[in-house]
C-alpha positions in Angstrom: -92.0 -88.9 -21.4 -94.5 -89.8 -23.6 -98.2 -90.0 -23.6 -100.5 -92.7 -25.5 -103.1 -91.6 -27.1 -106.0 -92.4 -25.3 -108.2 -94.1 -27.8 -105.3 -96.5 -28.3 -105.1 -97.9 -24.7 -108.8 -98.2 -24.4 -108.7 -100.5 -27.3 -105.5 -102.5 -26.2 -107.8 -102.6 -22.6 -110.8 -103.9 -24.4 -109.0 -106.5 -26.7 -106.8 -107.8 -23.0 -110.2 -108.6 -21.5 -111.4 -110.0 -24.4 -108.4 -112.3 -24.7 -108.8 -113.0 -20.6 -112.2 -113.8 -20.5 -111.9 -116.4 -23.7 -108.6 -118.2 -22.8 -107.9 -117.3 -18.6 -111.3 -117.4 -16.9 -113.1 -119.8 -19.6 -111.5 -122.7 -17.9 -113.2 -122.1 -14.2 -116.6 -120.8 -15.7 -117.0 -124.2 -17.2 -115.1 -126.3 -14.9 -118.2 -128.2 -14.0 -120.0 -128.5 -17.6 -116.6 -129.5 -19.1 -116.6 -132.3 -16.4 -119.9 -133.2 -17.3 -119.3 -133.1 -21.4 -116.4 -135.2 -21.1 -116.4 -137.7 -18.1 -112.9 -136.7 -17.4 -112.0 -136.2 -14.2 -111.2 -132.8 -12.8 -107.4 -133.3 -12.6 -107.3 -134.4 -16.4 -109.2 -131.1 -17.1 -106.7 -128.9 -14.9 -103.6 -130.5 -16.7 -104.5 -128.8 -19.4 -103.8 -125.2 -17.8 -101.0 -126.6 -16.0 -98.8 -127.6 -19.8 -100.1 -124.3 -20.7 -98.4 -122.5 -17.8 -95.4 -124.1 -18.1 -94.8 -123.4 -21.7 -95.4 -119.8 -21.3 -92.8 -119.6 -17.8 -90.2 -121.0 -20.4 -91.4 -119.1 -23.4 -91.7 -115.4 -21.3 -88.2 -114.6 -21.0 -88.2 -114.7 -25.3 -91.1 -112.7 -25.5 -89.5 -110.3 -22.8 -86.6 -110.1 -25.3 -88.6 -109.5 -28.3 -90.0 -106.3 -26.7 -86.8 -105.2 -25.8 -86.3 -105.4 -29.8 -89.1 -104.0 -30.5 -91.5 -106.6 -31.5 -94.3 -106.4 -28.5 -96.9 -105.3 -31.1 -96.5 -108.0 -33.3 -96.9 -110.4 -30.6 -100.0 -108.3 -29.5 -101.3 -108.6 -32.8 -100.7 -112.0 -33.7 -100.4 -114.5 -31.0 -104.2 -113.6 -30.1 -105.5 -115.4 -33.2 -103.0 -118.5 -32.5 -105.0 -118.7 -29.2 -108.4 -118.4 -30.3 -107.8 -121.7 -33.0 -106.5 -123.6 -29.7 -109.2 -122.8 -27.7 -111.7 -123.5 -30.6 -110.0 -126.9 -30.6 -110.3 -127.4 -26.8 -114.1 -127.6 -27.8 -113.2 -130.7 -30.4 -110.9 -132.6 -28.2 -112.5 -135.7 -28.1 -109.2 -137.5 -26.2 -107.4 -135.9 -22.6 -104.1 -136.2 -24.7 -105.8 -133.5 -27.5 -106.8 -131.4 -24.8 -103.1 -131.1 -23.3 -101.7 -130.5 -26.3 -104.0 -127.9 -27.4 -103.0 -126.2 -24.0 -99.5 -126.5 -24.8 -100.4 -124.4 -27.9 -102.6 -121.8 -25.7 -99.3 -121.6 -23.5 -97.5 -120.4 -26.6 -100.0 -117.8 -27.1 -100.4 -116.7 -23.7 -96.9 -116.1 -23.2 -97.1 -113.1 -26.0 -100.8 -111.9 -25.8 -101.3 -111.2 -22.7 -100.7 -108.8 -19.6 -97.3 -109.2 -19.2 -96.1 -108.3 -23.0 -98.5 -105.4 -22.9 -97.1 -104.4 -19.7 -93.8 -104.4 -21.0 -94.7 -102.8 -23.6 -96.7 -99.8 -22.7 -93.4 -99.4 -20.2 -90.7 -99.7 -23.1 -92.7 -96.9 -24.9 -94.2 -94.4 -22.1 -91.6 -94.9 -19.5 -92.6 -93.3 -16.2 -96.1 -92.8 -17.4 -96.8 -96.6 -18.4 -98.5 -96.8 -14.6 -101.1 -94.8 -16.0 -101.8 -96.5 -19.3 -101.8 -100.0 -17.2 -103.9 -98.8 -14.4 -106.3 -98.0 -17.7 -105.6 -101.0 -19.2 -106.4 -103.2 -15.7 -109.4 -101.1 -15.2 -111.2 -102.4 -17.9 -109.6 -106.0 -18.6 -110.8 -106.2 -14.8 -113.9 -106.7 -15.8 -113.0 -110.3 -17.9 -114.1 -112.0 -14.8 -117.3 -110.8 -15.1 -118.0 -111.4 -18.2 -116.6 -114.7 -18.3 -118.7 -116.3 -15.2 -122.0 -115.0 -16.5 -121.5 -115.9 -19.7 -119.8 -119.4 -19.1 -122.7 -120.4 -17.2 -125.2 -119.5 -20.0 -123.7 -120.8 -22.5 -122.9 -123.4 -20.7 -126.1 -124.3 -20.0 -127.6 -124.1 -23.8 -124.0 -125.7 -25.6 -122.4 -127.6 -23.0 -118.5 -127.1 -22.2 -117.3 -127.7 -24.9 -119.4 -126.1 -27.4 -119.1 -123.1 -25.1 -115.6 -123.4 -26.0 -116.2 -122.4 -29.5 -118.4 -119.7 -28.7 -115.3 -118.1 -26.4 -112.7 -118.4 -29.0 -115.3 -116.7 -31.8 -115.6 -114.0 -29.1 -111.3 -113.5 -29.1 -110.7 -113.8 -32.9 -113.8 -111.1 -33.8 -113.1 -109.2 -30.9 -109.9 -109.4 -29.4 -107.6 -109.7 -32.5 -109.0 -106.6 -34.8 -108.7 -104.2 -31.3 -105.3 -105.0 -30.7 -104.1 -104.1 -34.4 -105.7 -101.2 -34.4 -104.7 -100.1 -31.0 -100.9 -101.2 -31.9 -101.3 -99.4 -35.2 -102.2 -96.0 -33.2 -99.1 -95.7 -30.7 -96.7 -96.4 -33.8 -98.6 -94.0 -35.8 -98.4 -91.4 -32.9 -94.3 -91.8 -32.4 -92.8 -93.6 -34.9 -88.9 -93.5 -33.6 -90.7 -94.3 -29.8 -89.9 -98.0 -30.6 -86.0 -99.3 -31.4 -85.3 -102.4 -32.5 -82.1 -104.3 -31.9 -80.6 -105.1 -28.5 -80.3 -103.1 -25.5 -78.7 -102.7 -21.9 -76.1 -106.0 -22.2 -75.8 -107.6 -18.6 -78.7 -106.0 -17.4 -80.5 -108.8 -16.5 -76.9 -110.5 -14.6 -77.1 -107.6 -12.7 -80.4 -107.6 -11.4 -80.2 -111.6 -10.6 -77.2 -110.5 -8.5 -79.4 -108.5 -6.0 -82.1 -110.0 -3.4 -84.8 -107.3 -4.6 -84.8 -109.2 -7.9 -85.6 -112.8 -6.2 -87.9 -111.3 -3.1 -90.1 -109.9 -6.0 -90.1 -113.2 -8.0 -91.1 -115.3 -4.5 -94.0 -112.7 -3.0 -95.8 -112.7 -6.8 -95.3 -116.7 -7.5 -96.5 -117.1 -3.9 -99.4 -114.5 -4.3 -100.2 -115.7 -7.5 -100.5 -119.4 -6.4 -102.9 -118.4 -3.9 -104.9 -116.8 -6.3 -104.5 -119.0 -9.1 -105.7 -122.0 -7.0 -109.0 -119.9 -5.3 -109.7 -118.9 -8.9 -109.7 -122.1 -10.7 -112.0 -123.8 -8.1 -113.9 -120.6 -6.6 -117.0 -122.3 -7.9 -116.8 -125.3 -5.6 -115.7 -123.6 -2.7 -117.9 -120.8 -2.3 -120.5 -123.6 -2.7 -118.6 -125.7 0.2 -118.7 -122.6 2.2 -122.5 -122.9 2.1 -123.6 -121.0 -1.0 -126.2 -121.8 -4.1 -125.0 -122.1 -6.8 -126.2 -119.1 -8.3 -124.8 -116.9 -4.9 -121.6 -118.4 -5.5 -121.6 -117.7 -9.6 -122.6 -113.7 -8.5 -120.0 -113.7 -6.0 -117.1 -115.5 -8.5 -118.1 -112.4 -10.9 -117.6 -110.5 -8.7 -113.9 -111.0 -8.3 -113.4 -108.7 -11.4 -115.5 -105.1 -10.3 -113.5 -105.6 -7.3 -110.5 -105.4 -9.5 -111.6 -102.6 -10.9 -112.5 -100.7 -8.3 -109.4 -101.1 -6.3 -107.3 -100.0 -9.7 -109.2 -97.0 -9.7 -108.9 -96.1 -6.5 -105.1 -96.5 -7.4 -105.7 -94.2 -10.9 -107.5 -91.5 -8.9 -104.8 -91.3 -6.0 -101.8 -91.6 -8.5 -100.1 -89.1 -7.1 -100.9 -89.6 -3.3 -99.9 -93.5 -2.9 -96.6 -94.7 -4.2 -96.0 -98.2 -5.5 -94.8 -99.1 -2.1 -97.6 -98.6 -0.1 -100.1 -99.8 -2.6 -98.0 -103.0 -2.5 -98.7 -103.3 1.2 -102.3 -102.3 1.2 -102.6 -105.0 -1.8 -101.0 -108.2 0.1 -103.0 -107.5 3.5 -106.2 -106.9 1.4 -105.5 -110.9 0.0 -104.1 -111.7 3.5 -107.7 -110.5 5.4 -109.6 -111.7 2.0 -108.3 -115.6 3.0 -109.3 -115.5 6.6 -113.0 -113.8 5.4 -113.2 -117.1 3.3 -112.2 -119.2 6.2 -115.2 -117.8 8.2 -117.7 -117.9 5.5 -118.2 -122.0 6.3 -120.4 -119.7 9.7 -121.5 -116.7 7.5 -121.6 -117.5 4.0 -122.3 -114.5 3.0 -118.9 -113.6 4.0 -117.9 -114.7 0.6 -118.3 -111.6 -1.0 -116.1 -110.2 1.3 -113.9 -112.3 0.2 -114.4 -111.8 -3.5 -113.7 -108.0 -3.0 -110.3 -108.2 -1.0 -109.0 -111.1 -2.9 -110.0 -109.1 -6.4 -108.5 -105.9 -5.1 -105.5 -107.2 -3.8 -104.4 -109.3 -6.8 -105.8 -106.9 -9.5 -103.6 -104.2 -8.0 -100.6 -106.8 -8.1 -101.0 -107.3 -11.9 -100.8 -103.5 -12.2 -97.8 -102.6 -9.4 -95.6 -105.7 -10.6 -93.9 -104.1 -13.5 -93.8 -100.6 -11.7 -92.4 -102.3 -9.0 -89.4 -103.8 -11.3 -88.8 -100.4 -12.8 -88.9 -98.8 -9.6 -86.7 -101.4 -7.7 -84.2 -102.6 -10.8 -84.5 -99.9 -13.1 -85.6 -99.9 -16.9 -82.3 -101.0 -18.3 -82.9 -104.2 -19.8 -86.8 -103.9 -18.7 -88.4 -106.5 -20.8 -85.6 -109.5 -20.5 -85.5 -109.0 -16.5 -89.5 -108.5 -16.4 -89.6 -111.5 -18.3 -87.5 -113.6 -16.5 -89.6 -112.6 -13.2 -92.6 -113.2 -14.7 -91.4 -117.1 -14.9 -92.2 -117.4 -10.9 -96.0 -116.3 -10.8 -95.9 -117.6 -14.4 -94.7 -121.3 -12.6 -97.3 -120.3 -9.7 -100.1 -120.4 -12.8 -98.9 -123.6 -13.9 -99.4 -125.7 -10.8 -102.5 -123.8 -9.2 -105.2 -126.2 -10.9 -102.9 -129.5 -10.4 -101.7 -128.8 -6.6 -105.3 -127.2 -5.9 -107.0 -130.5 -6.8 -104.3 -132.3 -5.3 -105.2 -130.4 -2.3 -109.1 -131.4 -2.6 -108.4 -134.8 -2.9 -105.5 -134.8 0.2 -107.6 -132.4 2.6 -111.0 -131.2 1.0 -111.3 -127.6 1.0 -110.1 -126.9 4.6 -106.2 -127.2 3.3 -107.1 -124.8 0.4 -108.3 -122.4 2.9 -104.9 -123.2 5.2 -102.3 -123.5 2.6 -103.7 -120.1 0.7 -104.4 -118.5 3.3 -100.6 -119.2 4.6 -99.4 -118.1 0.8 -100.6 -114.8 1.4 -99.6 -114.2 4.8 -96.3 -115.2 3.7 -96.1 -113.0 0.8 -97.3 -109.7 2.8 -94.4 -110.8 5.2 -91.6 -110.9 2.1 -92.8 -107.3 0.8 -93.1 -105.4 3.8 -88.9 -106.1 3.9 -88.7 -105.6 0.2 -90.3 -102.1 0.8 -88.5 -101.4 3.9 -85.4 -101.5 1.7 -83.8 -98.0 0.6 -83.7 -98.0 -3.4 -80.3 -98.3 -4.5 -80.9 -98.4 -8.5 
């Protein structure tokens, strides 16, 4: 199968966690000065990622599609500058109603730009060596996190939320957009006739609905990434609940993404020694044990970065086994429609993470985030250990 060349997915890694850090993690790095620069109240702020959520769960199965025609690098190319205007206008919205349709905009974007099209395809074009290129990929856009927390609160701090706003989407148009052209420009250049378009593999994605692997996979991702999508977009004020400063619990939120990082490359460097299946497992305890580390920080809060390095391995090495996973458990035919379609649960899971986690806050306080996340994950580890007790029968 083919290779990449490696210069191109370093560049495709750099411009994904350029594109993460300005239009994923920018929302909870500036949570509390967008509060402040507006007067809205944090549900009217996490609307906003909510919209854009849900128009990129109904919007992923087309993008799916396009890859399957061949049209992935376009989407990487283009849709990155679409998102950069809309988060530049998130910093002009002067009404909640601008701000929700802006996100409706990023949602668009987000739906083409981001991990999932460049999962799909670095698969489409390397087959069984796209695990490698992702892991690479992961590796470095792990670090978004890090770059975003830091750097939200700083600029924060001298522009306020919204003029830090402006300052991320500069950072995705000048950085971000020319990577991915150049990096989508090398893998055509390096195998021209790699990349087919027109339709492939009719009734592929029937098929795979028909089995229980396809909707097992959809429920222990949507549940996983709930969990994490709700701990992510409010780590701020719960590591501070759990005791912290605030500048212990901005270190430990940044350090959600080395912890990423480290657990993919413990993955790259065992490649051959740990199959998908058992990284799988080893991924939903580690975001099991990280939710009952957070539970215990209220007594030790220093437990928190405990926390921050299980939850950041676990999900970080989700993102990467997810599409390996699919291939692995309902083959390639048809691999962008079906991965597509999956993607619409965690994709959903996105969506209502900032809503149901403030709806949770105001319900419960923080004590049913801890339960109700901590019961996600327990759940999901619970769903894949029968996934990947099941023979393969693709």
């Amino acid at each position: 199968m083919t290779r990449a060349a490696p210069d191109a997915v370093w560049l495709l890694a750099l411009g994904q966690t350029l594109t993460y850090a300005g239009v994923y993690y920018a929302f909870p790095a500036l949570l509390p000065d967008l509060q402040a620069a507006t007067g809205w109240s944090v549900a009217e702020l996490a609307l906003g990622p909510t919209v854009a959520f849900l128009v990129m769960a109904v919007l992923t199965p087309f993008t799916g599609r396009l890859v399957d025609f061949g049209f992935g690098g376009e989407m990487l190319m283009g849709l990155p500058v679409l998102a950069a205007l809309a988060v530049a206008g998130l910093g002009m919205a002067q009404q909640p109603w601008q701000w929700v349709a802006l996100w409706a905009v990023i949602g668009v974007a987000q739906a083409g730009c981001l991990y999932e099209t460049c999962f799909a395809f670095l698969t489409r074009r390397l087959g069984s060596n796209a695990r490698q290129a992702i892991t690479k990929v992961t590796v470095v856009a792990g670090f978004a996190g890090t770059l975003a927390f830091p750097l939200g609160d700083v600029l924060g701090r001298m522009f306020g939320g919204q003029g830090a706003l402006l300052a991320f989407a500069a950072m995705i148009m000048v950085g971000a957009v020319p990577v991915n052209v150049l990096a989508v420009r090398q893998l055509r250049r390096q195998e021209r006739a790699g990349e087919v378009r027109g339709p492939e593999a009719p009734g592929a994605l029937r098929d795979a609905m028909r089995r229980a692997e396809f909707w097992v996979i959809a429920l222990v991702f949507g549940l996983i990434w709930l969990n994490h999508g709700i701990l992510l977009t409010y780590v701020l004020l719960l590591f501070e609940d759990r005791g912290a400063s605030h500048g212990m619990a901005t270190f430990a939120a940044a350090s959600i993404g080395p912890s990423q990082v480290f657990g993919r490359l413990v993955l790259l460097w065992n490649e051959a020694r740990i199959s998908n299946g058992r990284a799988t497992l080893y991924s939903l305890g580690a975001v099991a044990c990280g939710g009952v580390l957070l539970w215990l920080a209220g007594a030790a809060p220093l437990l928190i970065f405990g926390f921050a390095a299980l939850q950041g391995a676990g999900a970080g090495l989700l993102s990467v086994l997810r599409p390996m996973l699919i291939a692995e458990r309902l083959g390639r035919r048809g691999f962008g429609t079906i991965s597509g379609v999956v993607a619409i649960s965690p994709i959903l899971a996105s969506a209502a993470a900032p809503s149901l986690g403030a709806a949770m806050l105001g319900w419960g306080g923080p004590g049913v985030v801890y339960g109700a996340c901590l019961a996600m994950a327990v759940t999901g580890f619970g769903l894949g250990a029968w996934l990947l007790g099941r023979r393969v029968a693709v």
